[in-house]
N, C-alpha and C positions, 0 to 999 in steps of 0.2 A: 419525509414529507416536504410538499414545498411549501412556502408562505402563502395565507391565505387572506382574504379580501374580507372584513366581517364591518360593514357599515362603513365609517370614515377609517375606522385603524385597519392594523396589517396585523396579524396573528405569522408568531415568527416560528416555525415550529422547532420542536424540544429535540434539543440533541440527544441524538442515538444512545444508548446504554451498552456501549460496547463489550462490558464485561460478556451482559445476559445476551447479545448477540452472539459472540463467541462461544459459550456455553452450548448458547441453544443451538448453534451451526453443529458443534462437536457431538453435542448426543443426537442430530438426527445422522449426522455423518457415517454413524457406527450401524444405522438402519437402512441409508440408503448411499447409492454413491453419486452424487448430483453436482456436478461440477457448477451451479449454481451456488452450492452450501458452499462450496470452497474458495468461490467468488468474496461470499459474505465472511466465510472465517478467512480467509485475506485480509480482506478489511478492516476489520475488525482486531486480529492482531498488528498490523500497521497501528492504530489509534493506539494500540496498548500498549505496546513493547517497542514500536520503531520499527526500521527496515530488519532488526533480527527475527522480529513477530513475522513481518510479509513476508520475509526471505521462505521461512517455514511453510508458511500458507500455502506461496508457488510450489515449492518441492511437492505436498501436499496433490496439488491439483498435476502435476505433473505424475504422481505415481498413480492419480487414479486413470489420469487418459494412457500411462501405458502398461497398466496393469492390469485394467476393468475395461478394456475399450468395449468390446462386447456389452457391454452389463451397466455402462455410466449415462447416466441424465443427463442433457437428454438424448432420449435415442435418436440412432440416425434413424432418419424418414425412409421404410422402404415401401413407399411409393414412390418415393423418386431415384432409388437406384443406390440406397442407403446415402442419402445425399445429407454431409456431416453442419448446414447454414447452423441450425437452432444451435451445436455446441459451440459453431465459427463464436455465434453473438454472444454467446453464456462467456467465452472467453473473453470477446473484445472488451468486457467488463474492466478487466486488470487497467483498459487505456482511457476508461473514463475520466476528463479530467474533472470533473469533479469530485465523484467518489474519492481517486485514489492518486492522479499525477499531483493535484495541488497537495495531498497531504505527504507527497513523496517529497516536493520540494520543500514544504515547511516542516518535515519531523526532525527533530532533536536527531543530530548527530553523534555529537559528544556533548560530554557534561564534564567538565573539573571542577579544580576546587575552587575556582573563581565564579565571582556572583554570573548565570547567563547560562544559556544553552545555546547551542548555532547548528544552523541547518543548512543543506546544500542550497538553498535560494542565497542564506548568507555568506556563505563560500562564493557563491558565485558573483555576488555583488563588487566583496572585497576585489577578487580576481578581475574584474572588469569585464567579465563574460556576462554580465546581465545590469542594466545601466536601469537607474531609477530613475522617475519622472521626477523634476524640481519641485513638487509638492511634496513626496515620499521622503525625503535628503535626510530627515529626523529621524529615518529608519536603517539609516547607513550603519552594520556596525563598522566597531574600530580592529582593523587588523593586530594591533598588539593585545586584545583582550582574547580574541582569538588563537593567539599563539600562545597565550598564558594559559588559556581551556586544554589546549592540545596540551599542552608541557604537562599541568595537574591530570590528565585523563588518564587511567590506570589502563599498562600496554594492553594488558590482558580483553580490556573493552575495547579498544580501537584493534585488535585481533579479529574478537567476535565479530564485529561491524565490520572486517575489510571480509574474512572466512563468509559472511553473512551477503555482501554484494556479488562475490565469486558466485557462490550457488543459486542466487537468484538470476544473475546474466547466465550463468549455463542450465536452470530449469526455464529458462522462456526460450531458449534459444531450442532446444529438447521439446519444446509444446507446440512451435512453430513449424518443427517437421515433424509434428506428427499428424 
């Protein structure tokens, strides 16, 4: 929902319940195959789990457009000659940047045993690939805290998360020709 206008204040609306969105995506998933629901259960494991959660989501929607093509929501239009726009837009979902780039940038990467989580926006900051405005500069982190998180981060998770962007760069790349 978006923020709404209620006399002089602003009604901010209530963040998503991501568990029961997930949920409720998975049980209708099993009734129908709607590459919308796969949209949402994306999303919604991104907020829960990180890029491991999305990673799954994409595979996800990727086996249903090439397993189900026939049979997935929404249908092609054959009035216009099985003309596939409605899934084109059900996809372009994944590039929303609000839904799902800005959360791409800011989820928890890794975790050690030092106080802090960092994320690819902070990766990229340290790096110098992404420059902060001189207001933000309180948001800079510090590259040795970062490399303390990596050192304590257990291989086996930084495994999952590298296995975890592998399979999502080759389920969009896989969704793109199809």
């Amino acid at each position: 929902r978006q923020e709404r206008a209620l006399g002089a204040g602003v009604l901010l609306p209530d963040a998503p319940q991501w568990r029961q969105v997930a949920e409720s995506a998975e049980y209708l998933l099993v009734r129908s195959k709607d590459l919308r629901l796969g949209i949402l259960l994306s999303i919604a494991r991104l907020h829960q789990d990180g890029l491991v959660g999305w990673s799954s989501g994409v595979g996800l929607l990727r086996q249903l457009l090439e397993q189900f093509w026939g049979d997935v929501h929404p249908h092609l239009d054959a009035d216009e000659d099985n003309d596939p726009t409605e899934r084109v837009n059900a996809i372009a979902a994944l590039a929303d940047s609000e839904r799902t780039l800005t959360q791409l940038r800011n989820v928890r990467l890794f975790k050690g045993l030092h106080p802090g989580h960092f994320s690819l926006r902070d990766l990229r900051i340290v790096q110098g690939t992404l420059k902060l405005a001189a207001e933000d500069a309180s948001e800079m982190p510090e590259p040795a805290a970062i490399d303390a998180c990596l050192r304590d981060c257990p291989l086996e998770a930084l495994l999952d998360l590298d296995a975890a962007l592998a399979a999502a760069q080759e389920d969009l790349a896989a969704i793109a020709g199809v």
